[in-house]
ZASEFI-731254 format. One record per residue (C-alpha): residue in three letters; residue number from 1; x, z, y. Coordinates in Angstrom, 1 decimal, decimal comma. Example, Ala and Ser with C-alpha at 12.3 -4.5 7.8 and 13.67 -1.06 7.14 Angstrom:
REM ZASEFI-731254
+------+-----+--------+--------+--------+
: code : pos :     xx :     zz :     yy :
+------+-----+--------+--------+--------+
:  ALA :   1 :   12,3 :    7,8 :   -4,5 :
:  SER :   2 :   13,7 :    7,1 :   -1,1 :
+------+-----+--------+--------+--------+
REM end
This chain:
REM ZASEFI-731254
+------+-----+--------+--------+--------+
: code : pos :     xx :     zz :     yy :
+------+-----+--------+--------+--------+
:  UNK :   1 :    1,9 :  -14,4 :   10,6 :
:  UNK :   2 :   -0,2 :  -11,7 :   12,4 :
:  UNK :   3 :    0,0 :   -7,8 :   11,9 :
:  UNK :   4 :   -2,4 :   -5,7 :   13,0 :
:  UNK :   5 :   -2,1 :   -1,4 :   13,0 :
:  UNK :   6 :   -5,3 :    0,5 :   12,6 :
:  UNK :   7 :   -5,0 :    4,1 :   13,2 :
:  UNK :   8 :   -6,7 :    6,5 :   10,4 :
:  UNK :   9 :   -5,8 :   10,3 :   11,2 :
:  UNK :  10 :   -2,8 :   11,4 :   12,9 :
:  UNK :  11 :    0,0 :   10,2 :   11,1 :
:  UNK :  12 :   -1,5 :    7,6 :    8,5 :
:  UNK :  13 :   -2,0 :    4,3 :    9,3 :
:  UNK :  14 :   -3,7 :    1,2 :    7,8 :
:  UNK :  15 :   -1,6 :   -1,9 :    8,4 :
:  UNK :  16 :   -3,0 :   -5,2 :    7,4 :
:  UNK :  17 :   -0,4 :   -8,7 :    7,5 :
:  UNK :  18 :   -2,5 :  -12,0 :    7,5 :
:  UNK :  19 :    0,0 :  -15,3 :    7,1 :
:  UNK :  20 :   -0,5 :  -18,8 :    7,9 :
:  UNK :  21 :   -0,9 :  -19,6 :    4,0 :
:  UNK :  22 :   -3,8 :  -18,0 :    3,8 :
:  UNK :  23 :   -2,2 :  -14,5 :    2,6 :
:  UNK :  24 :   -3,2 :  -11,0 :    3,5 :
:  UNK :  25 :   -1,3 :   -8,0 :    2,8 :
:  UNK :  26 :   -2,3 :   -4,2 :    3,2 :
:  UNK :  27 :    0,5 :   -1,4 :    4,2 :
:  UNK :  28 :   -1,2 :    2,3 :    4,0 :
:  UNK :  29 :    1,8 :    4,1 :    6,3 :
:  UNK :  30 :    1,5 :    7,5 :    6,1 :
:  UNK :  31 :    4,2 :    8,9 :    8,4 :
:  UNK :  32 :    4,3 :   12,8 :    8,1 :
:  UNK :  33 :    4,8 :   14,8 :    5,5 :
:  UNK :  34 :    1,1 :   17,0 :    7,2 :
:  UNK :  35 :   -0,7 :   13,3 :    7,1 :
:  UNK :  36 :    1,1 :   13,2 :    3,1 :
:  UNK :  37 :   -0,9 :   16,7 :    2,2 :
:  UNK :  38 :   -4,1 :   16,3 :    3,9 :
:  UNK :  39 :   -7,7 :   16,1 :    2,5 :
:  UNK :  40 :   -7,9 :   12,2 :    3,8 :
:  UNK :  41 :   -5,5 :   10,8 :    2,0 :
:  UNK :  42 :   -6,4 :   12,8 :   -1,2 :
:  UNK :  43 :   -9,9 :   11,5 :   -0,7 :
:  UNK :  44 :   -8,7 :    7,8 :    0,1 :
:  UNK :  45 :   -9,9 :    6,2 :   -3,4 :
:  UNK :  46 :  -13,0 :    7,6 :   -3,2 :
:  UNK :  47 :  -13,7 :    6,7 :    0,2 :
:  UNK :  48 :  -12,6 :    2,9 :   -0,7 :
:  UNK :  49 :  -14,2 :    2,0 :   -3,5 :
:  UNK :  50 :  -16,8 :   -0,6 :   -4,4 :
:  UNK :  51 :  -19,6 :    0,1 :   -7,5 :
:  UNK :  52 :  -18,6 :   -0,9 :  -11,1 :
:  UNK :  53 :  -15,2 :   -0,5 :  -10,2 :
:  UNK :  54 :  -12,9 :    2,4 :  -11,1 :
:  UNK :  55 :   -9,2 :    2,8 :   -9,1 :
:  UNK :  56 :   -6,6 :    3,8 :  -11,7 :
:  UNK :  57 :   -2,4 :    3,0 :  -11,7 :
:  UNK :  58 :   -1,1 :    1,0 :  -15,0 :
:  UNK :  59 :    2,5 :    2,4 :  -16,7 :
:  UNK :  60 :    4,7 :    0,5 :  -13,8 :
:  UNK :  61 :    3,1 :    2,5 :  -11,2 :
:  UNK :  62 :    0,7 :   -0,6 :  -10,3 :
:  UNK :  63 :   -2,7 :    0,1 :   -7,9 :
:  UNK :  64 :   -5,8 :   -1,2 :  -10,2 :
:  UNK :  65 :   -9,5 :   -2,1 :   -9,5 :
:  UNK :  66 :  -10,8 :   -1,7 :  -12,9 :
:  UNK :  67 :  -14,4 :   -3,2 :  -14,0 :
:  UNK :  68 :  -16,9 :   -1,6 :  -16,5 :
:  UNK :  69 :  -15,6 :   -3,8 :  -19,1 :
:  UNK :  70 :  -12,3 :   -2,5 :  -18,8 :
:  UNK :  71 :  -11,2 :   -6,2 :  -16,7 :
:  UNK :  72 :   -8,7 :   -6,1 :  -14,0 :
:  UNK :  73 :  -10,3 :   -7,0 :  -11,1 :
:  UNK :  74 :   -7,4 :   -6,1 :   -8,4 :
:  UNK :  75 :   -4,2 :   -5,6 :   -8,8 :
:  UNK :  76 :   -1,2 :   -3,9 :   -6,4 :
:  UNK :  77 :    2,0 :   -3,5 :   -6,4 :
:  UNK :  78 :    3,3 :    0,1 :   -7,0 :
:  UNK :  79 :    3,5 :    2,0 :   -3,7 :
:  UNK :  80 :    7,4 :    2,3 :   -1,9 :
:  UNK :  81 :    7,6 :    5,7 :   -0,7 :
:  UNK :  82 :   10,6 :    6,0 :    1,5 :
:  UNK :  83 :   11,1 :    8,6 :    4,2 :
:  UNK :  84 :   11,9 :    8,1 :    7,8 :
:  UNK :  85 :   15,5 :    8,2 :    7,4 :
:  UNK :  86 :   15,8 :    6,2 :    4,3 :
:  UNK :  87 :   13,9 :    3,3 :    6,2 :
:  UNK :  88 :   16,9 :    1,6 :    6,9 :
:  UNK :  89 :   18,9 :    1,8 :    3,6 :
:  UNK :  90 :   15,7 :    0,1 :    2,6 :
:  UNK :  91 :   16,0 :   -2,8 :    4,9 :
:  UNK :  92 :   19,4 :   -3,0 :    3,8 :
:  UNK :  93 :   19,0 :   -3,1 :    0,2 :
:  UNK :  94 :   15,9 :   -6,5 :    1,4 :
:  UNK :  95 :   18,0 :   -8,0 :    3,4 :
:  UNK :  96 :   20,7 :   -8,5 :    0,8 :
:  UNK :  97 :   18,2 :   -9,4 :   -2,3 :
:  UNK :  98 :   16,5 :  -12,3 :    0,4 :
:  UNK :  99 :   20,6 :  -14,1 :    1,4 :
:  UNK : 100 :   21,3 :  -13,7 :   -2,3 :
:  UNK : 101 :   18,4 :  -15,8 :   -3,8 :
:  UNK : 102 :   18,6 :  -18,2 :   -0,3 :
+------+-----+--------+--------+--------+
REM end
């Protein structure tokens, strides 16, 4: 597995996780509660998008890419907003959901 961290603006940052199966994951880490209220990250949706698609979130919180037809073209897990401190309560809680299905 490789990580890579790409800054954006002071306190945001893109991080993208490619693994040896072939898998790529995307972490937007926003890390101030300035970065959290600023005009970038309010614009981020319409700076990433592609034509013919529309970004909208399903009832479970889930990221879409929606066609013209209405088709799911992307889909995304909700977003896990934790703060600083919570970090490792969160950790915690992961650590003990992984040794209980192992």
């Amino acid at each position: 597995m490789a990580d890579a961290d790409v800054p954006e603006p002071p306190g945001v940052d893109l991080r993208v996780t490619a693994s040896a199966d072939g898998g790529i994951s995307e972490q937007l880490i926003v890390r101030t509660r300035a970065a959290a209220d600023g005009s970038w990250l309010r614009t981020f949706a319409q700076r990433y998008s592609s034509p013919g698609l529309r970004l909208a979130s399903d009832a479970a919180g889930n990221v879409q890419a929606i066609g013209a037809h209405g088709v799911v073209a992307f889909n995304s897990s909700p977003p896990l907003i934790v703060s600083e401190a919570q970090i490792g309560e969160v950790f915690d809680k992961v650590a003990r959901v992984i040794r209980a299905v192992d």
